[in-house]
C-alpha positions as CSV (number, residue, x, y, z in Angstrom):
1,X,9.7,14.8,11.3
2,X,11.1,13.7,8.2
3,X,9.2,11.9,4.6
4,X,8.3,8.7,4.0
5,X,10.9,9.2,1.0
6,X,13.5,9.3,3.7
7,X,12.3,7.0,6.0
8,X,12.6,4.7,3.1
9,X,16.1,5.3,2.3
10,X,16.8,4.8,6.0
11,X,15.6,1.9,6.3
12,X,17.3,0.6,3.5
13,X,20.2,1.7,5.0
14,X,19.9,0.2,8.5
15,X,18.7,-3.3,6.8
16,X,21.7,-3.2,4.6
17,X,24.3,-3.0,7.7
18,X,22.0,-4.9,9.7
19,X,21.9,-8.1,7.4
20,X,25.1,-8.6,5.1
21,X,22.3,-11.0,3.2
22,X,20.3,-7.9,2.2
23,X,21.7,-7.2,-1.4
24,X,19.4,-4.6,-3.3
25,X,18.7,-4.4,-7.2
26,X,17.0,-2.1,-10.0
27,X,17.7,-0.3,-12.7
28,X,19.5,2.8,-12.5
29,X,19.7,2.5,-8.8
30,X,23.6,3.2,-8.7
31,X,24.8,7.0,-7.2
32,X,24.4,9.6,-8.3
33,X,21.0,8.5,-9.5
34,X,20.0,6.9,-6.9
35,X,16.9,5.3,-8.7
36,X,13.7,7.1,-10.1
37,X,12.8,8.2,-6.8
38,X,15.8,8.7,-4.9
39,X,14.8,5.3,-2.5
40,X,18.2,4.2,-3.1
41,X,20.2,7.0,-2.2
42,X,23.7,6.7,-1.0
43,X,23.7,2.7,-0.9
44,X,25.8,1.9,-3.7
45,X,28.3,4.0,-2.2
46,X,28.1,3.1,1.6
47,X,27.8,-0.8,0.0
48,X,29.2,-1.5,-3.1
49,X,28.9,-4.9,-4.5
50,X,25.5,-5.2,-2.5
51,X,23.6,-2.9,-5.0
52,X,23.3,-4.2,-8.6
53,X,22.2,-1.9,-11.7
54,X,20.4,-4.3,-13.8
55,X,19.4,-4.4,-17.2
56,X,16.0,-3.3,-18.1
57,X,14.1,-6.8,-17.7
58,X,11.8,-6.6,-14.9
59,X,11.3,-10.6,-15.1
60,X,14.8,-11.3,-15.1
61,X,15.2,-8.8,-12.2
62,X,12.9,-10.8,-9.8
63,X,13.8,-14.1,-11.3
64,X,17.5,-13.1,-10.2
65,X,15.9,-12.4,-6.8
66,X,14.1,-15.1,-6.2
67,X,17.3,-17.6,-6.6
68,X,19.4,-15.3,-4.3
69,X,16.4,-15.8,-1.9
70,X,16.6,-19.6,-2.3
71,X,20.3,-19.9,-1.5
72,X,19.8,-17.8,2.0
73,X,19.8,-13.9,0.5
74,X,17.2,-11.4,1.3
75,X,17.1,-9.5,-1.9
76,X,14.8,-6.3,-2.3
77,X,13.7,-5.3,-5.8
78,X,13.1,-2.2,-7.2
79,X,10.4,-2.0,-10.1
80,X,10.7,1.3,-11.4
81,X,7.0,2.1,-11.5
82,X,4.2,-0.3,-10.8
83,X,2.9,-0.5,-14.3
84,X,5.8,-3.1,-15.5
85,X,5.0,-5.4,-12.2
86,X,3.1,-7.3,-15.1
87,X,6.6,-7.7,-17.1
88,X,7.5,-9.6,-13.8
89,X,4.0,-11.1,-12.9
90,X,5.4,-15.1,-14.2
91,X,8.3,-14.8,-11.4
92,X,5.8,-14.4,-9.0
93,X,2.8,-15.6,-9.4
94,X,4.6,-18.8,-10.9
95,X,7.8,-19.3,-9.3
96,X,8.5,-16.9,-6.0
97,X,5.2,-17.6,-4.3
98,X,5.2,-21.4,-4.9
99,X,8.3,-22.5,-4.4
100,X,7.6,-23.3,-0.1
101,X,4.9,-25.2,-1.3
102,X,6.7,-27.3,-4.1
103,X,9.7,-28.4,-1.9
104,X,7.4,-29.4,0.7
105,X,8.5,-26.1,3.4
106,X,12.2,-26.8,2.8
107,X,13.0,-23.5,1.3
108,X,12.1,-19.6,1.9
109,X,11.8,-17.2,-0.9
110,X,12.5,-14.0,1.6
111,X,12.5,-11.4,-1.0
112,X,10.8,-7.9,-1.3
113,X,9.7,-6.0,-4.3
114,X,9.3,-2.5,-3.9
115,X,7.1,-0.1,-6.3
116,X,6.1,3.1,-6.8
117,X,2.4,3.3,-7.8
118,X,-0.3,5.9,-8.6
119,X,-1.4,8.9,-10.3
120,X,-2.3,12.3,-10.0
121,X,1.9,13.5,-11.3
122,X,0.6,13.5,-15.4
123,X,2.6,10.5,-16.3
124,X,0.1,9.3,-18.4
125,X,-1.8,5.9,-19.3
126,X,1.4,3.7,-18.6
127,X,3.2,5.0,-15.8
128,X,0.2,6.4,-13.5
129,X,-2.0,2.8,-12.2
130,X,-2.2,1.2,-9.2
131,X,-1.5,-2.3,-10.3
132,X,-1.6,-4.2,-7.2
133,X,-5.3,-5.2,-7.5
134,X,-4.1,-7.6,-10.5
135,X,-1.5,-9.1,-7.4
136,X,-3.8,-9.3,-4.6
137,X,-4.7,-13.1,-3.7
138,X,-1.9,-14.5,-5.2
139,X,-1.4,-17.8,-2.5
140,X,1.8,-17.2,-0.4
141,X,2.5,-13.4,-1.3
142,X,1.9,-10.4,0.7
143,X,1.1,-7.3,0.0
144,X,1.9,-4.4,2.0
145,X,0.9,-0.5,1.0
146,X,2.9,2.7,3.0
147,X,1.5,5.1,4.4
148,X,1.9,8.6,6.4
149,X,0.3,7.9,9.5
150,X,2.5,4.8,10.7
151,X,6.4,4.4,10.3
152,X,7.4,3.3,6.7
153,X,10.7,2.5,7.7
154,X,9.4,-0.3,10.3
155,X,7.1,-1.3,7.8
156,X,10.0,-1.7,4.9
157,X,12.5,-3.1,7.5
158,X,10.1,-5.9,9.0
159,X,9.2,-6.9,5.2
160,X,12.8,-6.9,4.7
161,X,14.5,-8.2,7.9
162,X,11.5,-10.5,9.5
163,X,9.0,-11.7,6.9
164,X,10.5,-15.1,5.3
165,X,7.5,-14.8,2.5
166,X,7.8,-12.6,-0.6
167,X,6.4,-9.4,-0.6
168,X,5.0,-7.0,-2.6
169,X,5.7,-3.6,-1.1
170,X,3.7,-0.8,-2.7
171,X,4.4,3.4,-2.5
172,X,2.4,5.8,-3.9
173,X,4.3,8.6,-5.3
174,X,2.4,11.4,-3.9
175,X,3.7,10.0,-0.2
176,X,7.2,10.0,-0.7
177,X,7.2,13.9,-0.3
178,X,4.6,13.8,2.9
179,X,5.8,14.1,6.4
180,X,5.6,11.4,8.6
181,X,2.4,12.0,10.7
182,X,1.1,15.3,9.5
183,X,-2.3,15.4,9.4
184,X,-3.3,18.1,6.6
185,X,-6.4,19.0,8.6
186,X,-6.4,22.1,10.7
187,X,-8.9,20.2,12.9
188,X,-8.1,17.8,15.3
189,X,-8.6,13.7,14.7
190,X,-7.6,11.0,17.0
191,X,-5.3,8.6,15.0
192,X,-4.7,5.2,16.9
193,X,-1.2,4.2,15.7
194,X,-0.8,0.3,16.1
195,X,1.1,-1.7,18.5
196,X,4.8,-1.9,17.5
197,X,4.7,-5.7,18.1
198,X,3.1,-6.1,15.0
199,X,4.4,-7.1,11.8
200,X,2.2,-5.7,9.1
201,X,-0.2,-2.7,12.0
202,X,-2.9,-0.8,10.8
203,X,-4.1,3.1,11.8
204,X,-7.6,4.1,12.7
205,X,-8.4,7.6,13.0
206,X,-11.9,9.2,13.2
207,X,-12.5,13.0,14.6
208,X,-11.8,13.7,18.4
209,X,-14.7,14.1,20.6
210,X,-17.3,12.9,18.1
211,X,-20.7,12.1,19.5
212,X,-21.0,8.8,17.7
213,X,-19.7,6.8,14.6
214,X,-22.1,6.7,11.2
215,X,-19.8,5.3,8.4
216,X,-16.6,3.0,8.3
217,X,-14.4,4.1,5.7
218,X,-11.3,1.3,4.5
219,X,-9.1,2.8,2.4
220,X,-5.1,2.4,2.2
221,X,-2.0,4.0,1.2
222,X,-1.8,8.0,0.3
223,X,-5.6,7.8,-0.5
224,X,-6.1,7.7,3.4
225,X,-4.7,11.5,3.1
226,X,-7.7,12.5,0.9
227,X,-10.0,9.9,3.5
228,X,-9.0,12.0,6.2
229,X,-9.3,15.7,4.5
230,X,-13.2,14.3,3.6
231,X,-14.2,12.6,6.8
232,X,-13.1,16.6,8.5
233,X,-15.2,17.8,5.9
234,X,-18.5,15.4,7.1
235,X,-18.0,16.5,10.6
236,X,-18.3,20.2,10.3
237,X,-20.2,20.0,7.2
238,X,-22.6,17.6,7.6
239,X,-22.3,16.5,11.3
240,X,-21.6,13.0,9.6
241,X,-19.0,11.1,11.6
242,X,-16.8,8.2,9.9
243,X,-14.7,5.5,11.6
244,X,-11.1,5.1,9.5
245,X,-9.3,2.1,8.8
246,X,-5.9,1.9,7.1
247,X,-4.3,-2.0,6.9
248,X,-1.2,-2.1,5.8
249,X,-1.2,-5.5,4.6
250,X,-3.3,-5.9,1.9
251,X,-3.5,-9.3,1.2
252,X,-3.9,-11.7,3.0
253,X,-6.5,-9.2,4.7
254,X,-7.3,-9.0,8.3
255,X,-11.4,-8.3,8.5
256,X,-11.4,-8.3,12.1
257,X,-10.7,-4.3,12.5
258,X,-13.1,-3.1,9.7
259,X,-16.0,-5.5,11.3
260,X,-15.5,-4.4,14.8
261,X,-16.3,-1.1,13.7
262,X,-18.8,-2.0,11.4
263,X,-21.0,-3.1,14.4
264,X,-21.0,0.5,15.2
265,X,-21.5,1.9,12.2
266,X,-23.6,-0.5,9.7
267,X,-22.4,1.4,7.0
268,X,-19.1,0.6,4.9
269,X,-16.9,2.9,2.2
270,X,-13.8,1.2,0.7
271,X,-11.8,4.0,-1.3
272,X,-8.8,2.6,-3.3
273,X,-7.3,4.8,-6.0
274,X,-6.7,1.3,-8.0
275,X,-9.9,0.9,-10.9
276,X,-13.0,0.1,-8.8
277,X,-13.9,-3.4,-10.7
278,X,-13.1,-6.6,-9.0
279,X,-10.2,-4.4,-6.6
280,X,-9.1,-4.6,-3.1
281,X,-12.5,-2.8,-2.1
282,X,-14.7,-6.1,-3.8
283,X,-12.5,-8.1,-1.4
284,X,-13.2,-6.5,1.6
285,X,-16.7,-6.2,0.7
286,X,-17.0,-10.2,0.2
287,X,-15.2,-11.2,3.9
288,X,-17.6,-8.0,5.8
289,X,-20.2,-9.8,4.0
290,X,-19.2,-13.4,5.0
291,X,-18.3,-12.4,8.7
292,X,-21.3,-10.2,9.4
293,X,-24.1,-11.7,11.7
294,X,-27.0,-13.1,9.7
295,X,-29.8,-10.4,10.4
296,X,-27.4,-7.2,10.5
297,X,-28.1,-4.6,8.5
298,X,-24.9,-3.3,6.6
299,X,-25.4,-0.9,3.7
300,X,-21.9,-0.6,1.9
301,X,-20.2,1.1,-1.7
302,X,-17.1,1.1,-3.3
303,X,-15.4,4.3,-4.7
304,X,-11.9,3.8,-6.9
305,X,-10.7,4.9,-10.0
306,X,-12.9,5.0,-12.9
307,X,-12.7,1.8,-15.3
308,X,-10.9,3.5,-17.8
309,X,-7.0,4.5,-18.5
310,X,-5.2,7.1,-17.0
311,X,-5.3,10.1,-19.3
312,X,-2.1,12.2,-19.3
313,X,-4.2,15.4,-19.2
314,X,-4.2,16.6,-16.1
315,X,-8.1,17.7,-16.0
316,X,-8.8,14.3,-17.7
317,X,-6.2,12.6,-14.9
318,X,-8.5,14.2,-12.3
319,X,-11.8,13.8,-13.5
320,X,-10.8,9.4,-13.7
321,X,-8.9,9.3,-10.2
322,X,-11.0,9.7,-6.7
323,X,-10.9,12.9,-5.0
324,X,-11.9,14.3,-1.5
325,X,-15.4,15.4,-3.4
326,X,-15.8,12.2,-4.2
327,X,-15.0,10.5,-1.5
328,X,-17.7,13.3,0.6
329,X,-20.3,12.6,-2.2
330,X,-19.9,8.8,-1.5
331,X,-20.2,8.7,1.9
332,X,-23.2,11.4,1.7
333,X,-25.0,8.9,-0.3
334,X,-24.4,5.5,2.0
335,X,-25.5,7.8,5.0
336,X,-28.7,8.7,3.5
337,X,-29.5,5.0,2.6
């Protein structure tokens, strides 16, 4: 199997010579570069005039975007890292996202911004967050996070090629190098990959033939590598079995999967690698809260990044990002509750 870094490229690729409306721009996106992270590879070759190298103005980029989206284009952005998605947070949260609204469901905004997020490389304070926290609820956006364990390039090609919305489309660094469906574990886990028909799927995994389900885990994105490294961990460690669920549509979130298995479990973890105040984990936390039963018992806890920058030492990096001992001490505690 290939990486999500090439399933990526590929599916840029396909949507480019599917769609002649799919034009793509970023900066230093042209070949030989390529971009930062090589997502663009090849394109400006195979289609030039579709890929534009823009200056470095992350507002003007998606502002661009948005009016090629307007007269019938489906542009796809590429933010170099997630850290300057604030440079182009007006376009968005201001223009892109409202425009359906203002012109009373005349007009589309069919665009996609991809971004490269996360830590854990040494990049330091500024090119190491997960920013998407800061975009989630924004009316009339979505917000979809890769992963390893379903297909990427569906995922990037039904953002691109079949969602008329905009769309914030987030990769975590560490996944463009992982293998499409590896599972690092030597044991064996169950993973339930989603039905294709969907637009925006999610995966749930827990460990084959365990006995009975104690703890929900949500999590998203490359955290749900270190997820499933812990929850292997609780099963032969501790004899503590979790229930994983991985959206990968952030926002608007779908609470129906995590509280299905929540009346199974009673017990919820949301691990996000984003900081852990007022993040996607609060917002799952607040709809398991409003959709569960009055009278249940649910005992749940948040784990993300420590409130503080990222430190470019790579101890220091460590010691503010979640890790698999974290993510086992968290659990260890909710269980015990």
């Amino acid at each position: 199997m290939g990486t999500v870094l090439q399933a990526l490229n590929e599916a840029m690729h396909e949507a480019m010579a599917r769609d002649e409306r799919v034009l793509f721009l970023g900066e230093d996106v042209l070949d030989p570069y390529g971009g930062a992270f090589k997502v663009a590879k090849g394109l400006s070759t195979r289609f030039p005039g579709r890929v534009l190298t823009t200056p470095i103005s992350e507002a003007a980029i998606t502002g661009i975007a948005t009016g090629l989206a307007l007269r019938g284009m489906r542009p796809v952005v590429e933010i170099m890292f997630g850290d300057f998605l604030s440079l182009a947070f007006d376009q968005l949260l201001n223009h892109a996202c409202k425009y359906r609204w203002m012109y009373h469901d005349q007009v589309r905004v069919p665009m996609v911004v991809r971004t490269p997020m996360g830590g854990r490389r040494g990049y330091g304070p500024t090119h190491s967050q997960c920013t998407e926290k800061h975009l989630l609820g924004i009316p009339g956006l979505r917000v979809v996070a890769a992963n390893a364990l379903c297909d990427p390039k569906e995922l990037l090609l039904d953002a691109i090629l079949a969602d008329d919305e905009p769309t914030l489309f987030v990769e975590h660094k560490l996944l463009y190098l992982s293998r499409l469906g590896e599972v690092r574990q030597v044991g064996r886990l169950e993973i339930t990959r989603p039905n294709s028909s969907l637009l925006y799927p999610l995966v749930s995994v827990r460990v084959a033939g365990a006995p009975r389900a104690d703890v929900t885990i949500a999590t998203y994105g490359y955290m749900a590598d270190l997820v499933l490294d812990a929850i292997w961990r609780l099963a032969m460690e501790e004899e503590v079995f979790a229930e994983v669920i991985v959206p990968t549509r952030l926002s608007p979130l779908d609470a129906a999967p995590i509280l299905s298995s929540l009346q199974r479990t009673g017990r919820l973890l949301t691990v996000e690698e984003g900081t852990v105040s007022v993040g996607w984990g609060s917002e799952v936390l607040s709809l398991v809260a409003e959709g569960t039963p009055k009278g249940s018992h649910l005992v749940a806890r948040r784990l993300g990044a420590r409130d503080l920058p990222i430190p470019s030492s790579r101890p220091l990096e460590n010691a503010v990002l979640p890790s698999v001992q974290d993510i086992f001490d968290a659990t260890m505690r909710l269980v015990a509750q």
